[in-house]
Rosetta silent file (secondary structure, phi, psi, omega in degrees, C-alpha in Angstrom):
SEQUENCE: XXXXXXXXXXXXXXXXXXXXXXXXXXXXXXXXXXXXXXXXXXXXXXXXXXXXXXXXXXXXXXXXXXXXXXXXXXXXXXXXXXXXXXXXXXXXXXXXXXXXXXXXXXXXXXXXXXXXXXXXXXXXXXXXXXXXXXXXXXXXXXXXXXXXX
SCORE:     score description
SCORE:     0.000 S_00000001
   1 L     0.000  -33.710 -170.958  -17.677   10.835   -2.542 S_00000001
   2 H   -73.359  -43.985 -164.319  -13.921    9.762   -3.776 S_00000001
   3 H   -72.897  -36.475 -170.242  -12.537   10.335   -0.122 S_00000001
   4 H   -94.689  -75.021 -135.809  -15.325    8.093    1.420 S_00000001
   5 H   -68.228  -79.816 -160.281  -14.886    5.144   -1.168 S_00000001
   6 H   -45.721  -45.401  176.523  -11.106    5.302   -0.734 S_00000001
   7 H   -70.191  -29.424 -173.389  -11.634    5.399    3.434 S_00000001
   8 H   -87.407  -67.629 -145.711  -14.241    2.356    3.231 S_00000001
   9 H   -46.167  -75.384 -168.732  -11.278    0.273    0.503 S_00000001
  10 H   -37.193  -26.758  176.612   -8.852    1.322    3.494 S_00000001
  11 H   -86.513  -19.654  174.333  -11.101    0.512    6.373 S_00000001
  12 H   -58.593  -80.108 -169.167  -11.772   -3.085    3.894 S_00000001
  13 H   -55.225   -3.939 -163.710   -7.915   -3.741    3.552 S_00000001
  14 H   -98.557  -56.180 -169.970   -7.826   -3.018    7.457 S_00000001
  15 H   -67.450  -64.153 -160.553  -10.543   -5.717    8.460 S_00000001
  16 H   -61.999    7.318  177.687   -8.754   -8.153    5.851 S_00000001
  17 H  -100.968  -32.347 -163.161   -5.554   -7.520    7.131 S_00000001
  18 H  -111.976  -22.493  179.854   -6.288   -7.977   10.751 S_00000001
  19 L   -61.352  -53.037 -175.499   -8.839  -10.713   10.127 S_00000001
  20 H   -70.788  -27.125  172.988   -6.113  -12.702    8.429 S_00000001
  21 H   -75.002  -26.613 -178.739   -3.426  -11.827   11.415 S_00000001
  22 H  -116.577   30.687  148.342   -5.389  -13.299   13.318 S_00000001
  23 H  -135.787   47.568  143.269   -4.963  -16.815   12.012 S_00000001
  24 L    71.500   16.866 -145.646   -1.739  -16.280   11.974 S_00000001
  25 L  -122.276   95.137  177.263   -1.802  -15.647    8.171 S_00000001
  26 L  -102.119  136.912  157.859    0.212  -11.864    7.568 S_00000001
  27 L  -145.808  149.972  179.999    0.124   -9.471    4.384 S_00000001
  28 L   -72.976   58.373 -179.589    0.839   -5.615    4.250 S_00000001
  29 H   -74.337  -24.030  171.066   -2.654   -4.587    2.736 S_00000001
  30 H   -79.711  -18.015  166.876   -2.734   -1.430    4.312 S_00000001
  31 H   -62.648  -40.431  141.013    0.595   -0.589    3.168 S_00000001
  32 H    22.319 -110.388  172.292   -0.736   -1.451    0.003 S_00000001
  33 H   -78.780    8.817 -175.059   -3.277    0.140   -0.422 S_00000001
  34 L   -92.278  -25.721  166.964   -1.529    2.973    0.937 S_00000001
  35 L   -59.619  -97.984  161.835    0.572    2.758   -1.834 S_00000001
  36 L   -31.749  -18.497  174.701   -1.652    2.879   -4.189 S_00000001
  37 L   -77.528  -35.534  168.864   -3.269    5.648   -2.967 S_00000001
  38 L   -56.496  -14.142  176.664   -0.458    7.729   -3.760 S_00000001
  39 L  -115.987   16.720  171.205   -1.115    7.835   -7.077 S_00000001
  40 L  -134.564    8.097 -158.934   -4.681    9.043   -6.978 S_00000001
  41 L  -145.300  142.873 -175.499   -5.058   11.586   -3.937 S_00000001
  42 L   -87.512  163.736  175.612   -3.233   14.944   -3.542 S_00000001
  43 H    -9.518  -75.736 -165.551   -0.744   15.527   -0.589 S_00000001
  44 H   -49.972  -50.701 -177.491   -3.341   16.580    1.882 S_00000001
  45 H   -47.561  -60.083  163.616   -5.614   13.446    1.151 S_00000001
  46 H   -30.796  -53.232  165.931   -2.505   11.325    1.340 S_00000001
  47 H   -91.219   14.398  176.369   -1.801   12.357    4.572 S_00000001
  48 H   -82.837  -80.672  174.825   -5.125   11.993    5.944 S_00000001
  49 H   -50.433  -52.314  170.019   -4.572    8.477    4.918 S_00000001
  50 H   -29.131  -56.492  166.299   -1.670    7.701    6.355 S_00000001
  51 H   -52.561  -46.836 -168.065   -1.867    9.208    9.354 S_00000001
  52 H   -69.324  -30.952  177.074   -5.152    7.266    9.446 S_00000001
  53 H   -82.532  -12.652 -174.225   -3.372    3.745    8.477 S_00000001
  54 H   -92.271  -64.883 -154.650   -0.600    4.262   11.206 S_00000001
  55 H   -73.055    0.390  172.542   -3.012    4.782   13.960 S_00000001
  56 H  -107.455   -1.301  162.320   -4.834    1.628   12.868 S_00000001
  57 H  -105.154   13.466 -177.360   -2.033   -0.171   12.467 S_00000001
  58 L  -150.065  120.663  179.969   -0.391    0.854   15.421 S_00000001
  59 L   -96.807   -1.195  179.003   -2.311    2.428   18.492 S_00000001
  60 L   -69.744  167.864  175.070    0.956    3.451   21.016 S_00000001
  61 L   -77.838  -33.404 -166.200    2.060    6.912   21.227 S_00000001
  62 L   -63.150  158.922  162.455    5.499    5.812   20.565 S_00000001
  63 L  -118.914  153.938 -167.151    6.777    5.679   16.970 S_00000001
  64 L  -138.222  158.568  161.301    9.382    2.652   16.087 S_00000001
  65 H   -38.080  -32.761 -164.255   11.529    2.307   12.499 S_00000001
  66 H   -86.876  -46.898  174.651    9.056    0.111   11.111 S_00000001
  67 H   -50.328  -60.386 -178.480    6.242    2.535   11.839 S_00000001
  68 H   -38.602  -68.148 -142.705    8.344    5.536   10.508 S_00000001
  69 H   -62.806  -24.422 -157.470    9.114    3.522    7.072 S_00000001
  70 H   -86.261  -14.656  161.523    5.157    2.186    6.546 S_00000001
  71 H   -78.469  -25.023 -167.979    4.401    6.305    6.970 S_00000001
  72 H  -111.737  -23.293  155.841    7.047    7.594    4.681 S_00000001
  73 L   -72.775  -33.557 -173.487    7.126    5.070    1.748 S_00000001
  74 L   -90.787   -7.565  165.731    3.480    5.992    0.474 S_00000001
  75 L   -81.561  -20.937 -165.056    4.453    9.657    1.056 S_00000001
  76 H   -82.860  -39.548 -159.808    7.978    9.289   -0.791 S_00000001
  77 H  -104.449   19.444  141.149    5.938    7.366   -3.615 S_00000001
  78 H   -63.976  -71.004  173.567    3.655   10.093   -3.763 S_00000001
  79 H   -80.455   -8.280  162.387    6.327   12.953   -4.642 S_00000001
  80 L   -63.132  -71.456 -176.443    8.098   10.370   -6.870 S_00000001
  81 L   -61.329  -30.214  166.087    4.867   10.164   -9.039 S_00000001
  82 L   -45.802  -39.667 -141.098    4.318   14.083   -8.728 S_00000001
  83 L   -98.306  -48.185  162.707    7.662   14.556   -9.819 S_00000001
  84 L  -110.378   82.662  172.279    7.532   11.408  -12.823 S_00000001
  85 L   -68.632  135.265 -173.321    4.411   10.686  -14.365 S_00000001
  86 L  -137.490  174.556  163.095    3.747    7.484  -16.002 S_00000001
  87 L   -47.362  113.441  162.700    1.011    5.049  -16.833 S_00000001
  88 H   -21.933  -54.126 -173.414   -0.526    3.796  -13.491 S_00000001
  89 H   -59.565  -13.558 -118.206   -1.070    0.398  -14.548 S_00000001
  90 H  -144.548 -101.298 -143.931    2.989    0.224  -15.212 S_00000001
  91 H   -82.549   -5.650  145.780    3.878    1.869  -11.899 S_00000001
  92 H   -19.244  -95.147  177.998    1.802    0.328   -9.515 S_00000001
  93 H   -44.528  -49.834 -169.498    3.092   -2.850   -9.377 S_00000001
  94 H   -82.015   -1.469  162.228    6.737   -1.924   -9.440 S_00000001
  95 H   -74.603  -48.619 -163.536    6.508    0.594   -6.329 S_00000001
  96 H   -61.950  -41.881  179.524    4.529   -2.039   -4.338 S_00000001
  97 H   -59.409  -24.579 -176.978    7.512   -4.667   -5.422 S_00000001
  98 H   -87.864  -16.948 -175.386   10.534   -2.312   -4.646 S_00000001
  99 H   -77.483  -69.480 -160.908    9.010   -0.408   -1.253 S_00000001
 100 H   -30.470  -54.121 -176.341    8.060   -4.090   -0.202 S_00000001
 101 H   -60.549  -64.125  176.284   11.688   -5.618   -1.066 S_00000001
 102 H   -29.352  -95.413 -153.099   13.068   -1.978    0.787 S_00000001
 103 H   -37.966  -46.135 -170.391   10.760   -2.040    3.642 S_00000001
 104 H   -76.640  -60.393  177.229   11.201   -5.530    4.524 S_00000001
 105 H   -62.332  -10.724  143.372   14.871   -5.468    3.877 S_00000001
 106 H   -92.315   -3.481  176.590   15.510   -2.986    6.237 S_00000001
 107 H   -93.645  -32.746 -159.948   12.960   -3.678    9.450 S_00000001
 108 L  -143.013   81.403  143.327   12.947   -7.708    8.883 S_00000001
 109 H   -26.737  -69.566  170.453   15.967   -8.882    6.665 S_00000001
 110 H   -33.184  -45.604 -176.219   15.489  -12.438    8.304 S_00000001
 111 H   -68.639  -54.751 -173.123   12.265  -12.710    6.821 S_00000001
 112 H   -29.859  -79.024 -170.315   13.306  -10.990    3.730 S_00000001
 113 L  -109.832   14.349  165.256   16.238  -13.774    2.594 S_00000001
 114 L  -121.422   13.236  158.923   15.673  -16.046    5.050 S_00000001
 115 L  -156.940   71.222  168.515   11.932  -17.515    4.431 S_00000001
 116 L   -24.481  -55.921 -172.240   11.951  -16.349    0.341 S_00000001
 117 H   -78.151   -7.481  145.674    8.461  -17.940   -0.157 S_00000001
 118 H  -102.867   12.827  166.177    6.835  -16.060    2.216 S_00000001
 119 H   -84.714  -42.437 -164.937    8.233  -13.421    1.457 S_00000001
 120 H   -88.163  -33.407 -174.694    7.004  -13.805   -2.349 S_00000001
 121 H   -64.536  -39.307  157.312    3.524  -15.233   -1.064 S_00000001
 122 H   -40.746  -57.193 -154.731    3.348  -11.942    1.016 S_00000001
 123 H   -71.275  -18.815 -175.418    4.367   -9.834   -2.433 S_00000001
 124 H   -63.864  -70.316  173.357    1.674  -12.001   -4.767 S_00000001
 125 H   -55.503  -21.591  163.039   -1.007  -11.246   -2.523 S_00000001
 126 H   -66.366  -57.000 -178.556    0.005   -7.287   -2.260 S_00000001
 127 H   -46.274  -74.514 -178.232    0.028   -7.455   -6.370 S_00000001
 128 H   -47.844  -44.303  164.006   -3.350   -8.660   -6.344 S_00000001
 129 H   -71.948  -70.151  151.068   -4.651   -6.692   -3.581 S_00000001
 130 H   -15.026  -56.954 -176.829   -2.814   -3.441   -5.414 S_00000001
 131 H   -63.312  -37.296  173.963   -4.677   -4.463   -8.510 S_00000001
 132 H   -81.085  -26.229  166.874   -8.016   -4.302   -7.016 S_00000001
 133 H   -64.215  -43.512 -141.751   -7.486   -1.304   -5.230 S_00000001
 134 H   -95.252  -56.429 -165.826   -6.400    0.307   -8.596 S_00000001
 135 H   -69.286   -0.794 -158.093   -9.567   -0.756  -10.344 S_00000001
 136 H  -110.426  -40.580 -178.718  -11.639    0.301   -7.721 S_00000001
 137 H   -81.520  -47.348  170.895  -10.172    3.666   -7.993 S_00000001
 138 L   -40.985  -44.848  174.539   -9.704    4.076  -11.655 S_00000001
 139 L   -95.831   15.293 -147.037  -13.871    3.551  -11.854 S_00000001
 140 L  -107.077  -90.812  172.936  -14.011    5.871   -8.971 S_00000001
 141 L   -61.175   -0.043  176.268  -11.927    8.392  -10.881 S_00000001
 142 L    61.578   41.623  172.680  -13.760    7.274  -14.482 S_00000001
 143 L   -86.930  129.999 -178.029  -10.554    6.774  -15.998 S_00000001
 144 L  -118.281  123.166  175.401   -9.825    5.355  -19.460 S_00000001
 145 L   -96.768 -170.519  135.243   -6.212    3.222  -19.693 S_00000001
 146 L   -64.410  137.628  157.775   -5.400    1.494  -22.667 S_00000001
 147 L  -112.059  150.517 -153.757   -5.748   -1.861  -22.689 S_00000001
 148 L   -39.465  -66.209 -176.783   -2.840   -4.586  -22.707 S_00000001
 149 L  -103.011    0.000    0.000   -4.421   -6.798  -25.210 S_00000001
């Protein structure tokens, strides 16, 4: 049942990802939520998704840098969390801001410090999209956090 929720959010962030590309409007939701995923699904699951977010975001045979990195950050930030457990709610956010700031600074620098504010509108919309993703999972998984206030 968990594996089918989490493939329809991923097949969701997929439409709303490509829907929005195509007015010209881009954010990384499947990297995202790909992200995020890492911190609720074991290896094997993990790589189910992935593999499954690469061939939808990319259908050539071919593999490129940017493709490598968008497969190997939600696997890296997988064995990160394996390795250091923390609150979720805490380490969310600050993987999706530092793989984003990585990922971007090494496939598209230009964008990266040369058009900041899409660059930040891109990370705002990731946050948010992260957040929903989390909360989606979290009642999924029945999970009791703490709450902030």
């Amino acid at each position: 049942m968990r594996l089918t929720i989490a493939l329809l959010i991923l097949i969701l962030a997929s439409g709303v990802q490509f829907w929005l590309a195509g007015g010209g409007v881009f954010f990384n939701l499947i990297f995202t939520t790909l992200i995020v995923f890492a911190f609720f699904f074991d290896f094997w699951e993990m790589a189910f998704f992935v593999l499954f977010g690469v061939l939808v975001v990319n259908w050539q045979p071919a593999i490129s840098l940017e493709l490598f990195l968008f497969a190997l950050f939600p696997l890296l930030t997988f064995a990160f969390h394996s390795l250091f457990r923390s609150e979720r709610w805490i380490t969310i956010p600050v993987a999706i801001v530092c793989e984003l700031f990585v990922f971007y600074g090494i496939v598209a620098p230009r964008f990266l410090f040369g058009s900041p504010i899409a660059f930040l509108e891109d990370l705002v919309v990731c946050l948010i999209a992260g957040g929903l993703v989390f909360l989606a999972l979290r009642r999924v998984y029945h999970e009791k956090t703490r709450h902030l206030f």
